[in-house]
N, C-alpha and C positions, 0 to 999 in steps of 0.2 A: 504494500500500500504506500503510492507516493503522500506522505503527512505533508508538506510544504505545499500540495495542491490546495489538498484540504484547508489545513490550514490559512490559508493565505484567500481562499473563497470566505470562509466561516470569518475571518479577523475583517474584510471588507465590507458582509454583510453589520458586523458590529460598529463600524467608525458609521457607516450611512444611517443607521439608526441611531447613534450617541448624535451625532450630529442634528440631526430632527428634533432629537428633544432638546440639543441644547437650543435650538432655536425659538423654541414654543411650542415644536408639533408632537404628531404623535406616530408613532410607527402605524397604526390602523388607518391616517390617511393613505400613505401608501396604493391600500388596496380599496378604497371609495370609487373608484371607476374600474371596471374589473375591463370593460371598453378599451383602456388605453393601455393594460398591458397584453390581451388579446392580438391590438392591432400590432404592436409593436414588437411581441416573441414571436407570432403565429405569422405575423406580412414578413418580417426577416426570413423565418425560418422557407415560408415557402417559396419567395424571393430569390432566392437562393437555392431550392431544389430546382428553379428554372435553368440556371447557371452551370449545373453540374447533370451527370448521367446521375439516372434516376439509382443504380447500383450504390457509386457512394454517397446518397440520403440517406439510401436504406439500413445505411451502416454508420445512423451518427450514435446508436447507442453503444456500439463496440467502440468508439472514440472517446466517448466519456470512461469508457472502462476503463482504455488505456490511460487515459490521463492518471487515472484512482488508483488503480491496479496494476502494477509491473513487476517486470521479471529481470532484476537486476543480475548481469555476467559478474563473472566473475573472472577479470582478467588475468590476474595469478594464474588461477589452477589452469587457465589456459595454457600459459605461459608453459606451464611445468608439463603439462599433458602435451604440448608439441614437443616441447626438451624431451622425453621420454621418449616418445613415438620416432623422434632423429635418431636415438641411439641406439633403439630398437631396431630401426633401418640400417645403419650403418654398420649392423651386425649379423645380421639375418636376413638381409633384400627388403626391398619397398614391398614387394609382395605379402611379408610378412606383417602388414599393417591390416590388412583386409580384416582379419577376425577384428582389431582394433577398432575398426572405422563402425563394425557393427553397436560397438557399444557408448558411442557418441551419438550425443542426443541432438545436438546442435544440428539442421539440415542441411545448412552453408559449408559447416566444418566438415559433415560427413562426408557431404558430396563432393568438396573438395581433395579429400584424402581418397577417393575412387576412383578419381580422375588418376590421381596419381599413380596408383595402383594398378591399372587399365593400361599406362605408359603411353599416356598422351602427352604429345612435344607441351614443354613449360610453356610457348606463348600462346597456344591452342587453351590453355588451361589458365591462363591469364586472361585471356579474352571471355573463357566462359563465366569468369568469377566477374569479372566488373560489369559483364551485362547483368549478372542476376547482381548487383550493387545499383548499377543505373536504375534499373527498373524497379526495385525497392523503392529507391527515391523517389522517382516517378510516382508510384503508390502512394506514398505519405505526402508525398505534395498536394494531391489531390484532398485526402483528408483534413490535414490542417491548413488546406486553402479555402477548404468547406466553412471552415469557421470564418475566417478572416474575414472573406465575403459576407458572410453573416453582420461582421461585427460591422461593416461600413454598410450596410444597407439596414440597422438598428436606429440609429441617428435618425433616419432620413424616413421613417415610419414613426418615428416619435413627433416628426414635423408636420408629418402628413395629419399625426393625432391632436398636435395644437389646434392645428389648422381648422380642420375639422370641430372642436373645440368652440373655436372664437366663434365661428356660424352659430351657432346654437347660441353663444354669449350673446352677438347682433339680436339672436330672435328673445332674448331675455332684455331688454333694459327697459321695457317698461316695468318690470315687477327686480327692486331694490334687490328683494333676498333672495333671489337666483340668482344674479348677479355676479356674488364674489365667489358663492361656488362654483359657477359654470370658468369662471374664470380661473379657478387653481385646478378644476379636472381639466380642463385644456393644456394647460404648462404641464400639468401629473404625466402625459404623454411624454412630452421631450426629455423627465425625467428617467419615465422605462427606457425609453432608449436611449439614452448615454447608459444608464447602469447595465443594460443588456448586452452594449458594445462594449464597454471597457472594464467589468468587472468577469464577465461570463465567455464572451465568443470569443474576443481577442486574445486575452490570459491563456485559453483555452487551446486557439490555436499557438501561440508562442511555444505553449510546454510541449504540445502535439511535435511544432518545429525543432525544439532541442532534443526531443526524445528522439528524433530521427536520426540528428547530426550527429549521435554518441551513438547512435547502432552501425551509423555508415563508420565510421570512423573503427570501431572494433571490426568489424566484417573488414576494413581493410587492413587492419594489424592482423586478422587471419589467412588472410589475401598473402600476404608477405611472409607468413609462417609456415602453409603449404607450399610456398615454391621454393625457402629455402630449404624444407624436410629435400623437394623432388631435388633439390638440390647437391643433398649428400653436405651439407655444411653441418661445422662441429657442432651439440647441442651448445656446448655454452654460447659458440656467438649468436644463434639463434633466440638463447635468452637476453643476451642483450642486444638486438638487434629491436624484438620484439617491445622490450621494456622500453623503448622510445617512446612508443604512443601512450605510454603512462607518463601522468605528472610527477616531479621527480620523487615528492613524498609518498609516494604509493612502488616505485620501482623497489622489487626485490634486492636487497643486502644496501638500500640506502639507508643511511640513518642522519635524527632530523641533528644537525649543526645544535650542540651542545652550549650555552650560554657561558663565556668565562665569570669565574667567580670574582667579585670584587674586593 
Protein backbone atom coordinates (compact mmCIF):
# COMPACT_ATOMS: atom_id res chain seq x y z
CA UNK A 1 0.00 0.00 0.00
CA UNK A 2 1.48 3.32 -1.24
CA UNK A 3 0.70 5.56 2.40
CA UNK A 4 2.18 8.85 0.81
CA UNK A 5 -0.83 8.50 -1.73
CA UNK A 6 -3.16 8.16 0.89
CA UNK A 7 -1.87 10.14 2.89
CA UNK A 8 -1.24 13.04 1.01
CA UNK A 9 -5.35 12.66 -0.50
CA UNK A 10 -6.62 12.39 3.34
CA UNK A 11 -4.15 15.49 4.67
CA UNK A 12 -5.80 17.75 1.41
CA UNK A 13 -9.11 16.77 2.12
CA UNK A 14 -8.38 18.08 5.93
CA UNK A 15 -6.43 21.62 5.04
CA UNK A 16 -9.85 22.33 2.50
CA UNK A 17 -12.15 21.61 5.24
CA UNK A 18 -9.95 23.49 8.30
CA UNK A 19 -9.94 26.18 5.91
CA UNK A 20 -13.81 26.50 5.40
CA UNK A 21 -14.24 26.77 8.91
CA UNK A 22 -11.71 28.99 9.52
CA UNK A 23 -13.43 31.16 7.27
CA UNK A 24 -17.02 30.95 8.62
CA UNK A 25 -18.32 27.95 6.63
CA UNK A 26 -19.15 24.78 7.06
CA UNK A 27 -17.82 21.53 5.58
CA UNK A 28 -21.89 20.56 4.69
CA UNK A 29 -21.88 23.51 2.23
CA UNK A 30 -19.74 21.79 0.23
CA UNK A 31 -22.37 19.37 -0.61
CA UNK A 32 -25.67 21.99 -0.89
CA UNK A 33 -25.75 21.54 -4.78
CA UNK A 34 -25.18 17.90 -5.26
CA UNK A 35 -25.66 19.64 -9.34
CA UNK A 36 -22.24 21.01 -9.24
CA UNK A 37 -20.33 18.28 -8.27
CA UNK A 38 -22.21 15.96 -10.72
CA UNK A 39 -21.41 18.24 -13.57
CA UNK A 40 -18.04 18.71 -12.68
CA UNK A 41 -16.74 14.76 -11.75
CA UNK A 42 -19.26 13.05 -14.12
CA UNK A 43 -18.64 16.15 -17.49
CA UNK A 44 -14.79 15.51 -16.69
CA UNK A 45 -14.90 12.09 -16.28
CA UNK A 46 -16.91 11.44 -19.59
CA UNK A 47 -15.19 14.22 -21.25
CA UNK A 48 -12.50 12.59 -21.33
CA UNK A 49 -13.80 8.99 -22.11
CA UNK A 50 -14.39 10.87 -25.50
CA UNK A 51 -10.54 11.53 -25.76
CA UNK A 52 -9.25 8.03 -25.15
CA UNK A 53 -10.39 4.34 -26.44
CA UNK A 54 -13.10 3.23 -24.72
CA UNK A 55 -10.49 0.04 -23.25
CA UNK A 56 -8.54 2.50 -21.04
CA UNK A 57 -11.93 4.18 -19.40
CA UNK A 58 -12.71 0.99 -18.66
CA UNK A 59 -9.70 0.43 -16.74
CA UNK A 60 -9.78 3.72 -14.54
CA UNK A 61 -10.59 1.52 -11.49
CA UNK A 62 -7.32 -0.64 -11.95
CA UNK A 63 -5.50 2.84 -11.95
CA UNK A 64 -6.71 3.89 -8.78
CA UNK A 65 -5.53 0.57 -7.57
CA UNK A 66 -2.33 1.04 -8.69
CA UNK A 67 -1.93 4.33 -7.29
CA UNK A 68 -3.02 2.57 -3.48
CA UNK A 69 -1.77 -0.71 -4.02
CA UNK A 70 1.95 -1.61 -5.22
CA UNK A 71 4.30 -4.03 -5.71
CA UNK A 72 7.53 -2.80 -4.73
CA UNK A 73 11.01 -4.65 -6.44
CA UNK A 74 13.26 -5.26 -4.86
CA UNK A 75 16.44 -4.29 -6.42
CA UNK A 76 19.07 -6.07 -4.37
CA UNK A 77 17.82 -9.52 -4.45
CA UNK A 78 17.86 -8.68 -8.01
CA UNK A 79 21.09 -7.69 -8.14
CA UNK A 80 22.25 -10.81 -6.30
CA UNK A 81 19.89 -13.28 -8.30
CA UNK A 82 21.78 -12.15 -11.62
CA UNK A 83 25.35 -12.34 -9.73
CA UNK A 84 24.21 -15.90 -9.06
CA UNK A 85 22.68 -16.87 -12.39
CA UNK A 86 26.47 -15.31 -14.01
CA UNK A 87 28.26 -17.61 -12.06
CA UNK A 88 26.17 -20.37 -12.48
CA UNK A 89 26.72 -19.78 -16.23
CA UNK A 90 30.17 -19.35 -16.33
CA UNK A 91 30.28 -22.63 -14.92
CA UNK A 92 27.84 -24.94 -16.34
CA UNK A 93 26.79 -23.11 -19.93
CA UNK A 94 23.92 -20.49 -20.23
CA UNK A 95 21.95 -23.43 -20.95
CA UNK A 96 22.03 -24.27 -17.47
CA UNK A 97 19.80 -21.33 -16.45
CA UNK A 98 16.73 -22.78 -18.10
CA UNK A 99 15.47 -24.70 -14.99
CA UNK A 100 16.54 -21.08 -13.27
CA UNK A 101 14.55 -18.96 -15.45
CA UNK A 102 11.52 -21.34 -14.51
CA UNK A 103 11.40 -20.05 -11.04
CA UNK A 104 11.45 -16.33 -11.79
CA UNK A 105 8.44 -14.73 -11.34
CA UNK A 106 9.26 -11.42 -12.95
CA UNK A 107 7.82 -11.86 -16.93
CA UNK A 108 10.55 -9.21 -18.21
CA UNK A 109 13.28 -11.16 -16.29
CA UNK A 110 12.00 -14.43 -17.39
CA UNK A 111 11.75 -13.91 -20.63
CA UNK A 112 14.80 -12.29 -20.92
CA UNK A 113 16.86 -15.08 -19.58
CA UNK A 114 15.09 -17.48 -22.59
CA UNK A 115 16.19 -15.43 -24.83
CA UNK A 116 19.33 -16.15 -23.71
CA UNK A 117 19.03 -19.56 -23.22
CA UNK A 118 17.42 -20.10 -26.91
CA UNK A 119 21.16 -18.37 -28.02
CA UNK A 120 19.61 -15.59 -29.73
CA UNK A 121 22.50 -12.88 -31.08
CA UNK A 122 22.74 -10.16 -27.90
CA UNK A 123 21.32 -7.38 -30.25
CA UNK A 124 18.27 -9.50 -31.49
CA UNK A 125 17.72 -9.72 -27.78
CA UNK A 126 18.32 -6.18 -27.07
CA UNK A 127 15.95 -5.02 -29.41
CA UNK A 128 13.22 -7.42 -28.12
CA UNK A 129 13.62 -6.14 -24.47
CA UNK A 130 13.39 -2.37 -25.32
CA UNK A 131 10.39 -2.88 -27.48
CA UNK A 132 8.40 -4.74 -24.61
CA UNK A 133 10.01 -1.35 -22.43
CA UNK A 134 8.63 1.15 -25.27
CA UNK A 135 5.51 -0.34 -25.26
CA UNK A 136 5.12 -0.47 -21.50
CA UNK A 137 5.48 3.02 -21.76
CA UNK A 138 3.33 3.55 -24.20
CA UNK A 139 0.78 1.79 -21.82
CA UNK A 140 1.10 3.83 -18.97
CA UNK A 141 1.11 6.81 -20.93
CA UNK A 142 -2.14 6.40 -21.85
CA UNK A 143 -3.36 5.67 -18.22
CA UNK A 144 -1.86 8.52 -16.46
CA UNK A 145 -2.71 10.76 -19.41
CA UNK A 146 -6.39 9.48 -18.69
CA UNK A 147 -6.00 11.59 -15.73
CA UNK A 148 -4.23 14.52 -16.65
CA UNK A 149 -6.82 15.08 -19.28
CA UNK A 150 -9.33 14.75 -16.75
CA UNK A 151 -7.65 17.13 -14.45
CA UNK A 152 -7.69 20.05 -17.33
CA UNK A 153 -11.09 19.48 -18.47
CA UNK A 154 -12.26 19.60 -14.37
CA UNK A 155 -11.70 23.51 -14.23
CA UNK A 156 -13.58 24.19 -17.33
CA UNK A 157 -16.82 22.18 -16.06
CA UNK A 158 -16.73 23.95 -12.82
CA UNK A 159 -17.08 27.02 -15.23
CA UNK A 160 -19.51 25.67 -17.21
CA UNK A 161 -21.38 25.08 -13.47
CA UNK A 162 -20.85 28.91 -12.57
CA UNK A 163 -22.01 29.78 -15.45
CA UNK A 164 -24.99 27.83 -15.49
CA UNK A 165 -25.31 29.08 -11.88
CA UNK A 166 -25.53 32.99 -12.57
CA UNK A 167 -28.66 32.12 -15.07
CA UNK A 168 -30.78 30.85 -12.45
CA UNK A 169 -29.11 33.88 -10.12
CA UNK A 170 -30.53 36.57 -13.32
CA UNK A 171 -33.83 34.42 -12.80
CA UNK A 172 -33.78 35.17 -8.84
CA UNK A 173 -33.26 38.96 -8.14
CA UNK A 174 -36.45 39.69 -7.72
CA UNK A 175 -36.83 37.43 -4.41
CA UNK A 176 -33.64 38.84 -1.99
CA UNK A 177 -33.36 35.30 -0.24
CA UNK A 178 -32.48 33.36 -3.32
CA UNK A 179 -30.25 35.55 -4.01
CA UNK A 180 -27.15 34.85 -2.05
CA UNK A 181 -27.64 31.24 -2.31
CA UNK A 182 -28.11 30.84 -5.85
CA UNK A 183 -25.10 33.00 -5.98
CA UNK A 184 -22.47 30.68 -3.73
CA UNK A 185 -24.13 27.34 -5.41
CA UNK A 186 -22.89 28.95 -8.63
CA UNK A 187 -19.17 29.79 -7.54
CA UNK A 188 -19.65 25.80 -5.29
CA UNK A 189 -19.06 24.64 -9.19
CA UNK A 190 -15.79 26.22 -9.80
CA UNK A 191 -14.86 25.10 -6.58
CA UNK A 192 -15.49 21.14 -7.45
CA UNK A 193 -13.52 21.63 -10.14
CA UNK A 194 -10.29 23.11 -9.08
CA UNK A 195 -10.47 20.59 -6.05
CA UNK A 196 -11.35 17.67 -8.72
CA UNK A 197 -8.39 18.83 -11.00
CA UNK A 198 -5.63 19.47 -8.52
CA UNK A 199 -6.31 17.43 -5.53
CA UNK A 200 -7.66 14.11 -7.23
CA UNK A 201 -6.97 13.68 -11.21
CA UNK A 202 -3.69 15.51 -11.55
CA UNK A 203 -1.82 14.14 -8.12
CA UNK A 204 -3.38 11.05 -9.56
CA UNK A 205 -1.91 11.18 -12.66
CA UNK A 206 1.62 12.44 -11.55
CA UNK A 207 2.06 9.31 -9.02
CA UNK A 208 0.56 7.14 -12.09
CA UNK A 209 3.72 9.01 -14.09
CA UNK A 210 6.45 8.22 -11.54
CA UNK A 211 5.34 4.81 -10.86
CA UNK A 212 6.20 4.30 -14.46
CA UNK A 213 9.46 6.07 -14.71
CA UNK A 214 10.86 3.63 -11.75
CA UNK A 215 9.57 0.57 -13.49
CA UNK A 216 11.08 1.69 -16.94
CA UNK A 217 14.14 2.58 -15.29
CA UNK A 218 14.51 -1.16 -13.27
CA UNK A 219 13.31 -3.04 -16.60
CA UNK A 220 16.32 -1.21 -17.91
CA UNK A 221 18.95 -2.17 -15.15
CA UNK A 222 17.58 -5.73 -16.10
CA UNK A 223 17.91 -4.85 -19.75
CA UNK A 224 21.71 -4.50 -18.95
CA UNK A 225 21.88 -7.40 -16.52
CA UNK A 226 20.75 -10.03 -19.14
CA UNK A 227 23.15 -9.20 -21.61
CA UNK A 228 25.87 -8.90 -19.49
CA UNK A 229 24.85 -12.67 -17.90
CA UNK A 230 24.66 -13.42 -22.22
CA UNK A 231 27.76 -11.94 -21.91
CA UNK A 232 29.84 -14.22 -19.88
CA UNK A 233 31.09 -11.13 -17.78
CA UNK A 234 32.49 -11.61 -14.13
CA UNK A 235 29.55 -11.68 -11.58
CA UNK A 236 31.19 -9.15 -9.43
CA UNK A 237 31.30 -6.48 -12.25
CA UNK A 238 27.82 -7.40 -13.20
CA UNK A 239 27.08 -6.29 -9.51
CA UNK A 240 28.59 -3.37 -9.89
CA UNK A 241 27.65 -2.41 -13.16
CA UNK A 242 24.04 -3.11 -12.02
CA UNK A 243 24.27 -1.09 -8.73
CA UNK A 244 24.60 2.12 -10.82
CA UNK A 245 20.98 2.56 -11.36
CA UNK A 246 20.62 2.47 -7.50
CA UNK A 247 21.15 5.71 -5.55
CA UNK A 248 24.29 5.45 -3.85
CA UNK A 249 22.76 4.84 -0.39
CA UNK A 250 20.88 1.97 -1.35
CA UNK A 251 24.03 0.36 -3.49
CA UNK A 252 25.35 -2.89 -1.97
CA UNK A 253 28.74 -2.75 0.42
CA UNK A 254 28.01 1.23 0.59
CA UNK A 255 28.08 2.76 3.62
CA UNK A 256 26.49 6.17 4.78
CA UNK A 257 29.84 8.62 5.25
CA UNK A 258 30.36 8.51 9.14
CA UNK A 259 30.13 12.15 10.96
CA UNK A 260 33.69 13.03 12.42
CA UNK A 261 33.49 13.43 16.14
CA UNK A 262 34.18 16.98 17.59
Amino acid sequence: MDISTIAGLLLAVVIVVVSLIMDGGSPAELFAHPQAILLTWGGSLVATMVTVPLEIALKFPMYIKAVIFTKKENPLEVIELMANMADKARREGLLALEEESKKIEDPFLRKGIMLVVDGIEPVQVRTILELEIHNMEARHAMGYGFFNTAGGFSPTFGIIGTVMGLISVLKSLSDPDKLAKSIAGAFLATLWGLIAANMVFLPIGSKLATKSHEEVAYRRMLLEGILSLQAGENPRLIREKLSVFLSPNKRPGEEKPKKEAK
